[in-house]
C-alpha positions in Angstrom: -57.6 32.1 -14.8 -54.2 33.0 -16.1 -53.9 35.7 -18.7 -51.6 35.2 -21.6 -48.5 37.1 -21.1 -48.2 34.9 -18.0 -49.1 31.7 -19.6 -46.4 32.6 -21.7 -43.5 33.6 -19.4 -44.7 30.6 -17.6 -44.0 28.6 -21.0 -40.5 30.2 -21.8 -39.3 28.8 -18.0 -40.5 25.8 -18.0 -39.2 25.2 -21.5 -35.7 26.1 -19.9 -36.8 23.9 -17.1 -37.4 21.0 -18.6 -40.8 21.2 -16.6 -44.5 21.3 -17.8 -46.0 25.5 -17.9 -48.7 24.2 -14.9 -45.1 23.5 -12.3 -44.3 27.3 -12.9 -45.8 28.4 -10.0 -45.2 32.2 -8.6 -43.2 31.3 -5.5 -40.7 29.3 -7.3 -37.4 30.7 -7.5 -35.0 29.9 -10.4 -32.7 27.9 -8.4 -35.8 25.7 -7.1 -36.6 24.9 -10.9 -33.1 23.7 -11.7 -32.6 27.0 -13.5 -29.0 28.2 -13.1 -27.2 31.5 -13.7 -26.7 30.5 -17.8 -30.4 29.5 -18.2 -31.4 32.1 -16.3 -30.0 34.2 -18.8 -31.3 32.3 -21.8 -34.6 32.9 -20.3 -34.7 36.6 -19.7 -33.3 36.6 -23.8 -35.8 34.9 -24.6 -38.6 36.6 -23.0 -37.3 39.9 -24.2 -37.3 38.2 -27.9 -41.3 37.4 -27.0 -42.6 40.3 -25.8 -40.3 43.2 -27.8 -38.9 44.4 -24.5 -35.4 45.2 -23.1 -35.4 44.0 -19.6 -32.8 45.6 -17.3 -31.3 43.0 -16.2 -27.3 42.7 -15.4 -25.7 39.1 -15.4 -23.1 39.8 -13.7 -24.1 41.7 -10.7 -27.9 40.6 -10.7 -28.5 42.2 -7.1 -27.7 45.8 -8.6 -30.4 44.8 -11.6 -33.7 46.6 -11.7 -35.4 43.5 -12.4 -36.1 41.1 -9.6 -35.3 37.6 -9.9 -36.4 36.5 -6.7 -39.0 34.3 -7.7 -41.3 33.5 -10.5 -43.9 35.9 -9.4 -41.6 38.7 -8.8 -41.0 37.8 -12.9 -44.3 37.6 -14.3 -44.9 41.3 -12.7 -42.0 42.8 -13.8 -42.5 41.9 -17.3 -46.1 42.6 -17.1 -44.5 46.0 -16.0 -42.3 46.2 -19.3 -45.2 45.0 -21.4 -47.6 47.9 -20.2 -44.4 50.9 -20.3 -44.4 49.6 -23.6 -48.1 49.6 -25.0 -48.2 53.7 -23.6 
């Protein structure tokens, strides 16, 4: 089963995707969803907005960001990540 904070990330993309949550799926990268660099960005606002976190993520030199983007998985654990630093 899928806990909620992924549910939700998954929810946030696939809004941005124009995709149902259940075609998120953890291998995915952005590109391979039809996400591009301005979505991309619109996503990571808007799962910052969700979840009360700051992610460190740069635009405009994403391989120097702390936050992988590789894929959908790589996602879900980093704000998972974000989401416990900040409950502590």
């Amino acid at each position: 089963m899928t806990d909620d904070i992924t549910q939700r990330i998954r929810a946030i993309i696939a809004e941005q995707a124009m995709l149902e949550p259940d075609q998120i799926t953890d291998d995915a990268t952005p590109a391979e969803l039809g996400i591009d660099s301005l979505g991309l960005v619109e996503s990571i606002f808007a799962i910052e907005e969700e979840f009360d976190i700051s992610i460190p993520f740069n635009a405009n030199e994403p391989e120097k960001s702390d936050f992988d983007i590789s894929n959908m998985g790589t996602i879900i654990a980093a704000v998972h990540r974000l989401v416990a630093e900040k409950a502590e």
